[in-house]
N, C-alpha and C positions, 0 to 999 in steps of 0.2 A: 504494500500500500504506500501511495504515496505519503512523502511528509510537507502537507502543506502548513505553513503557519500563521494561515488563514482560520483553522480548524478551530484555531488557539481563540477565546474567547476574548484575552488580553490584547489591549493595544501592541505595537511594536515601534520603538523608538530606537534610530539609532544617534552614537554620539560620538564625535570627531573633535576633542578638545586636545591643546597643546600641554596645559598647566594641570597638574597632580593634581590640585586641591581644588580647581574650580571643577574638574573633570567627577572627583568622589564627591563632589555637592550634587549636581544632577545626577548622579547614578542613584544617592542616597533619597533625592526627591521625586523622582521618576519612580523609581520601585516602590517608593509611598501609595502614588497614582498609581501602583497596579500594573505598570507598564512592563512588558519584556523588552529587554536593551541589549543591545549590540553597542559595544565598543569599539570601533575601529581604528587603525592605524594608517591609513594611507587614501587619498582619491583618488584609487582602482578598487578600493573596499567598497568604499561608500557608494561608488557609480555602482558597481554590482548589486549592492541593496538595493537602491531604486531602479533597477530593471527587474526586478522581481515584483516588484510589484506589493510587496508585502508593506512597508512601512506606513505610519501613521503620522509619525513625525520624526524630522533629524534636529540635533543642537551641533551647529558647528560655531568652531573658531574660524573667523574671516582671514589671520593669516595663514590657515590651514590651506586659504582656497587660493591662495597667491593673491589675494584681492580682486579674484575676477568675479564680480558678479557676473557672467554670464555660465559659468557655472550653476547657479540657482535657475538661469532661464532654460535650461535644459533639465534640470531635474523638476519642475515643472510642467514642460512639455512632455514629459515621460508619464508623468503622474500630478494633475491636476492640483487633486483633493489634497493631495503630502501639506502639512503644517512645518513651515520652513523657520525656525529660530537659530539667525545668525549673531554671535558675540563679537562686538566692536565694540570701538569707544572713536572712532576717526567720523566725524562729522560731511565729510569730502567724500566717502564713499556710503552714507547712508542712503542718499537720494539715487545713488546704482541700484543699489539694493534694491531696493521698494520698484524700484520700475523695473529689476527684474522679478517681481513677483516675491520675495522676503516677504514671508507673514508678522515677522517679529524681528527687530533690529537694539538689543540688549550689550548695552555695558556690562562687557562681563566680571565687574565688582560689586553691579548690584544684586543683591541679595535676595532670591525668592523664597518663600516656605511654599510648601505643599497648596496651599489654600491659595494665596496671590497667584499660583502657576496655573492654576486649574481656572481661577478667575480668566486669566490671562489666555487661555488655551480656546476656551468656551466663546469671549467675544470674534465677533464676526469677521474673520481672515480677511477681508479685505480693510480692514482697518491698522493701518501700519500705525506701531505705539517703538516709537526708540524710547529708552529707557537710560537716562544720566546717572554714572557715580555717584555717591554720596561725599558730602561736602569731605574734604582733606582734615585731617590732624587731631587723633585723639593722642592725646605723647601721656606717657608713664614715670616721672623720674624715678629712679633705684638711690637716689642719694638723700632726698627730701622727703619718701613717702607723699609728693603732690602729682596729681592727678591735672593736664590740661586739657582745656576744653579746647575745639575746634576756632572759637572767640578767643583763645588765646588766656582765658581766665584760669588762676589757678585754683585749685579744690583743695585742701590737707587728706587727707585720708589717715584711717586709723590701719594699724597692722593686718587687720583680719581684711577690709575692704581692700584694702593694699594686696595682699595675699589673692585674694580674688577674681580682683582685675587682672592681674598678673597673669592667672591659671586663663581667663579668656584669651588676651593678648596673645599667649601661646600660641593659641591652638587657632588653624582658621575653620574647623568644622566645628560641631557642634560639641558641647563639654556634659557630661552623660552630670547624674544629680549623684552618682553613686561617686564619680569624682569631689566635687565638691565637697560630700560630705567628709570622703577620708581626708582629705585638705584640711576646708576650715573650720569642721566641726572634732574630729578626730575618731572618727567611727563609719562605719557604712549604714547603719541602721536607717530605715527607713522612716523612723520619726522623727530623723532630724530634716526632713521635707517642708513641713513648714516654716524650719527655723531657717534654712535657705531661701524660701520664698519670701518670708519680713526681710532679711538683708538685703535683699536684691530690692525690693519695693522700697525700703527706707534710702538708700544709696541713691537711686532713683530719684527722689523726691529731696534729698542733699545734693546732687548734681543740679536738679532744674533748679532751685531758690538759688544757690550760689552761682551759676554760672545762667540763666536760662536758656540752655542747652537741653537738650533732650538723651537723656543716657541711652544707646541702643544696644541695651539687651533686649534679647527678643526670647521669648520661651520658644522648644522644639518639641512642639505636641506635647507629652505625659513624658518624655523619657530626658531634656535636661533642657539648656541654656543655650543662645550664640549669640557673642559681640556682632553689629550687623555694621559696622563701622569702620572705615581705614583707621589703624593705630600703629602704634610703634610704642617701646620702651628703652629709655635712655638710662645710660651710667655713665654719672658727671658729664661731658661733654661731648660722648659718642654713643651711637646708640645701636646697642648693641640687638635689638630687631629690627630692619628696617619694613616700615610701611607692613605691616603684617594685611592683608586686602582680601576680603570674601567676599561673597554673593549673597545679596540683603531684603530682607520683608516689606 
Protein backbone atom coordinates (compact mmCIF):
# COMPACT_ATOMS: atom_id res chain seq x y z
CA UNK A 1 0.00 0.00 0.00
CA UNK A 2 0.97 3.18 -0.70
CA UNK A 3 2.35 5.74 1.88
CA UNK A 4 0.56 8.62 1.32
CA UNK A 5 0.64 11.51 3.83
CA UNK A 6 -2.23 12.61 2.95
CA UNK A 7 -3.80 9.79 4.90
CA UNK A 8 -2.34 11.55 7.82
CA UNK A 9 -5.01 13.56 9.57
CA UNK A 10 -2.31 16.04 10.74
CA UNK A 11 -1.36 19.09 8.98
CA UNK A 12 2.25 18.88 7.32
CA UNK A 13 4.72 21.80 7.62
CA UNK A 14 7.95 21.96 6.58
CA UNK A 15 10.92 24.11 7.96
CA UNK A 16 14.03 25.42 6.26
CA UNK A 17 15.63 27.73 9.06
CA UNK A 18 19.58 28.75 9.39
CA UNK A 19 19.70 29.42 13.22
CA UNK A 20 19.54 26.56 16.10
CA UNK A 21 17.40 28.22 18.26
CA UNK A 22 14.83 30.02 16.10
CA UNK A 23 14.66 26.75 14.11
CA UNK A 24 13.73 24.58 17.99
CA UNK A 25 11.01 27.52 18.48
CA UNK A 26 8.95 26.50 15.47
CA UNK A 27 9.45 22.83 15.73
CA UNK A 28 8.44 23.30 19.48
CA UNK A 29 5.26 25.55 18.29
CA UNK A 30 4.32 23.66 15.22
CA UNK A 31 4.02 20.25 17.03
CA UNK A 32 1.95 22.22 19.68
CA UNK A 33 -0.48 22.98 16.52
CA UNK A 34 -0.55 19.24 15.84
CA UNK A 35 1.43 19.65 12.82
CA UNK A 36 3.82 16.87 11.37
CA UNK A 37 7.20 18.67 10.35
CA UNK A 38 9.98 18.04 8.04
CA UNK A 39 13.07 19.79 8.76
CA UNK A 40 15.08 20.38 5.84
CA UNK A 41 18.53 21.07 4.82
CA UNK A 42 18.89 22.25 1.56
CA UNK A 43 16.57 23.95 -1.65
CA UNK A 44 16.46 20.51 -3.51
CA UNK A 45 14.71 19.25 -0.19
CA UNK A 46 12.23 21.79 0.13
CA UNK A 47 11.53 21.96 -3.95
CA UNK A 48 10.81 18.10 -3.57
CA UNK A 49 8.28 18.62 -0.76
CA UNK A 50 6.39 20.98 -2.66
CA UNK A 51 6.19 18.63 -5.71
CA UNK A 52 4.46 16.22 -3.69
CA UNK A 53 2.01 17.86 -3.17
CA UNK A 54 1.61 17.04 0.54
CA UNK A 55 2.45 20.26 2.56
CA UNK A 56 0.27 22.71 4.39
CA UNK A 57 2.67 25.10 5.08
CA UNK A 58 6.70 25.94 4.84
CA UNK A 59 8.63 28.42 7.41
CA UNK A 60 11.63 29.41 5.67
CA UNK A 61 14.74 31.76 6.36
CA UNK A 62 14.96 34.21 3.36
CA UNK A 63 18.75 33.96 3.39
CA UNK A 64 18.18 30.34 2.82
CA UNK A 65 16.53 31.40 -0.50
CA UNK A 66 19.44 33.44 -1.71
CA UNK A 67 16.90 36.39 -1.45
CA UNK A 68 15.19 35.27 -4.51
CA UNK A 69 11.78 35.61 -4.18
CA UNK A 70 10.92 34.15 -7.19
CA UNK A 71 11.54 31.01 -5.40
CA UNK A 72 8.14 31.46 -3.49
CA UNK A 73 6.58 32.27 -7.10
CA UNK A 74 7.15 28.98 -8.09
CA UNK A 75 6.25 27.19 -5.09
CA UNK A 76 3.00 28.78 -5.52
CA UNK A 77 2.53 27.81 -8.85
CA UNK A 78 3.18 24.25 -7.91
CA UNK A 79 0.61 24.42 -5.09
CA UNK A 80 -1.72 27.27 -4.63
CA UNK A 81 -3.21 26.65 -1.30
CA UNK A 82 0.70 26.19 0.43
CA UNK A 83 0.70 28.98 3.44
CA UNK A 84 4.14 30.51 2.78
CA UNK A 85 5.86 32.09 6.16
CA UNK A 86 9.06 33.61 5.08
CA UNK A 87 11.64 35.12 8.07
CA UNK A 88 13.30 38.48 7.39
CA UNK A 89 13.96 41.51 8.90
CA UNK A 90 15.38 43.56 5.30
CA UNK A 91 12.41 45.97 4.44
CA UNK A 92 13.85 46.13 0.60
CA UNK A 93 12.94 42.63 -0.02
CA UNK A 94 9.50 42.45 1.70
CA UNK A 95 7.41 44.12 -1.15
CA UNK A 96 9.20 40.99 -3.49
CA UNK A 97 7.88 38.88 -1.23
CA UNK A 98 4.30 39.63 -1.16
CA UNK A 99 4.16 40.01 -4.96
CA UNK A 100 5.56 36.95 -5.08
CA UNK A 101 2.75 35.54 -3.31
CA UNK A 102 4.47 35.32 0.63
CA UNK A 103 1.42 34.78 2.82
CA UNK A 104 3.45 35.82 6.00
CA UNK A 105 6.72 38.07 5.94
CA UNK A 106 8.01 37.68 9.92
CA UNK A 107 11.13 39.05 11.63
CA UNK A 108 12.53 36.22 12.76
CA UNK A 109 13.19 37.72 16.43
CA UNK A 110 9.64 38.19 16.89
CA UNK A 111 8.21 35.88 19.11
CA UNK A 112 5.01 33.77 18.58
CA UNK A 113 3.25 31.39 21.17
CA UNK A 114 1.18 28.74 19.97
CA UNK A 115 -2.15 30.89 20.11
CA UNK A 116 -0.77 34.23 18.03
CA UNK A 117 0.49 31.48 15.36
CA UNK A 118 -2.62 29.96 14.87
CA UNK A 119 -4.37 33.49 15.07
CA UNK A 120 -1.84 34.32 12.43
CA UNK A 121 -2.40 31.12 10.25
CA UNK A 122 -6.30 31.28 10.21
CA UNK A 123 -6.44 35.08 8.94
CA UNK A 124 -7.06 35.40 5.31
CA UNK A 125 -3.67 34.58 3.08
CA UNK A 126 -4.14 37.19 1.08
CA UNK A 127 -3.55 39.51 3.60
CA UNK A 128 0.32 40.06 3.85
CA UNK A 129 1.08 41.10 7.84
CA UNK A 130 5.21 41.75 8.10
CA UNK A 131 5.87 41.59 11.58
CA UNK A 132 9.00 44.18 13.40
CA UNK A 133 11.56 43.14 16.17
CA UNK A 134 10.96 44.18 19.26
CA UNK A 135 12.32 47.35 20.44
CA UNK A 136 16.56 46.75 21.39
CA UNK A 137 18.02 46.56 24.90
CA UNK A 138 17.04 44.69 27.86
CA UNK A 139 21.03 44.75 29.40
CA UNK A 140 21.63 42.69 32.83
CA UNK A 141 24.60 44.12 34.97
CA UNK A 142 26.69 41.11 36.98
CA UNK A 143 28.60 43.96 38.82
CA UNK A 144 25.43 46.05 40.32
CA UNK A 145 22.70 43.44 40.54
CA UNK A 146 20.69 46.53 38.07
CA UNK A 147 18.41 45.50 35.64
CA UNK A 148 18.12 48.20 32.38
CA UNK A 149 15.25 48.90 30.78
CA UNK A 150 15.06 49.40 26.84
CA UNK A 151 14.41 53.60 28.01
CA UNK A 152 17.79 53.06 29.39
CA UNK A 153 16.32 53.25 33.17
CA UNK A 154 17.99 51.49 35.69
CA UNK A 155 15.96 48.91 38.17
CA UNK A 156 18.14 47.44 41.45
CA UNK A 157 17.13 44.03 41.71
CA UNK A 158 17.35 41.95 44.79
CA UNK A 159 19.51 38.54 44.45
CA UNK A 160 16.65 36.19 43.93
CA UNK A 161 15.11 38.46 40.82
CA UNK A 162 18.80 38.95 39.96
CA UNK A 163 19.16 35.07 39.91
CA UNK A 164 16.08 34.82 37.69
CA UNK A 165 16.48 37.11 35.16
CA UNK A 166 19.74 35.71 34.68
CA UNK A 167 18.27 31.96 34.31
CA UNK A 168 15.83 33.80 31.38
CA UNK A 169 18.67 35.65 29.70
CA UNK A 170 20.39 32.30 29.29
CA UNK A 171 18.21 30.58 27.72
CA UNK A 172 16.54 31.64 24.23
CA UNK A 173 13.76 28.82 24.58
CA UNK A 174 11.44 28.41 26.81
CA UNK A 175 12.62 27.95 30.85
CA UNK A 176 10.60 24.72 32.11
CA UNK A 177 8.91 25.99 36.18
CA UNK A 178 10.74 22.65 37.29
CA UNK A 179 14.00 24.82 36.58
CA UNK A 180 13.09 27.61 38.26
CA UNK A 181 12.13 26.11 41.07
CA UNK A 182 15.58 24.14 41.80
CA UNK A 183 17.12 27.77 41.08
CA UNK A 184 15.27 30.04 43.07
CA UNK A 185 13.30 28.26 45.27
CA UNK A 186 15.79 25.40 46.06
CA UNK A 187 13.55 22.28 45.56
CA UNK A 188 11.49 20.93 42.43
CA UNK A 189 8.25 20.41 44.23
CA UNK A 190 5.47 21.42 42.64
CA UNK A 191 4.06 23.81 45.22
CA UNK A 192 6.46 26.17 44.88
CA UNK A 193 4.36 27.18 41.55
CA UNK A 194 2.80 29.73 42.83
CA UNK A 195 5.44 31.07 44.63
CA UNK A 196 7.06 31.55 41.16
CA UNK A 197 4.07 32.86 39.78
CA UNK A 198 3.93 36.04 42.78
CA UNK A 199 7.69 36.68 41.69
CA UNK A 200 7.38 36.99 38.37
CA UNK A 201 3.97 39.11 38.63
CA UNK A 202 5.52 41.33 41.54
CA UNK A 203 8.95 41.85 39.37
CA UNK A 204 6.49 42.68 36.70
CA UNK A 205 4.64 45.29 38.36
CA UNK A 206 8.58 46.73 39.94
CA UNK A 207 9.78 46.92 36.30
CA UNK A 208 6.54 48.98 34.95
CA UNK A 209 6.36 51.60 38.08
CA UNK A 210 10.01 52.19 37.86
CA UNK A 211 10.88 52.02 34.53
CA UNK A 212 7.39 52.11 32.41
CA UNK A 213 8.40 49.55 30.59
CA UNK A 214 6.63 46.52 30.15
CA UNK A 215 8.68 43.33 31.50
CA UNK A 216 8.21 40.46 28.72
CA UNK A 217 7.92 37.52 30.37
CA UNK A 218 5.55 35.67 28.71
CA UNK A 219 4.03 32.24 30.22
CA UNK A 220 4.43 28.92 27.99
CA UNK A 221 1.07 27.21 28.21
CA UNK A 222 1.15 25.12 31.82
CA UNK A 223 4.79 23.98 31.40
CA UNK A 224 7.01 27.33 32.29
CA UNK A 225 8.23 30.98 31.26
CA UNK A 226 10.10 32.83 28.14
CA UNK A 227 11.95 36.27 28.01
CA UNK A 228 10.07 37.45 24.69
CA UNK A 229 12.69 40.30 24.45
CA UNK A 230 16.38 41.02 22.86
CA UNK A 231 18.76 41.02 26.11
CA UNK A 232 22.08 40.72 26.99
CA UNK A 233 24.19 40.58 30.31
CA UNK A 234 27.19 42.57 31.13
CA UNK A 235 30.35 42.09 33.53
CA UNK A 236 31.68 45.49 34.30
CA UNK A 237 32.33 46.75 30.89
CA UNK A 238 31.92 43.75 28.52
CA UNK A 239 29.27 41.77 28.08
CA UNK A 240 29.62 38.68 28.40
CA UNK A 241 26.12 37.55 26.33
CA UNK A 242 25.74 39.34 23.43
CA UNK A 243 22.15 40.23 22.31
CA UNK A 244 20.65 36.89 23.44
CA UNK A 245 17.31 37.32 20.50
CA UNK A 246 14.04 34.99 20.35
CA UNK A 247 10.95 34.68 18.75
CA UNK A 248 8.17 36.68 20.76
CA UNK A 249 4.09 36.73 21.63
Amino acid sequence: MTNNPRLNSKKRAAIFIDRKSIENHWLKTLKALDYDIDVLLSNKKLFENVLEGYLDLIVVDSELLSEDPDMIERYKSICPQLFIIVLGSDNHHKKSYKEAGCSRYMDPLALFDGFTLTDTLEKNSSEFISVTSLPDGWRLSKTNYHLYAPNNTKIKLTVREFKLLELFFQNTIMVSKHEIRQLIIGHSCDTGDQRIAVMIARLRKKVVQQSSCQLPIKSYYTNGYVFAGQCSIESGSERVIEQKQIIEP
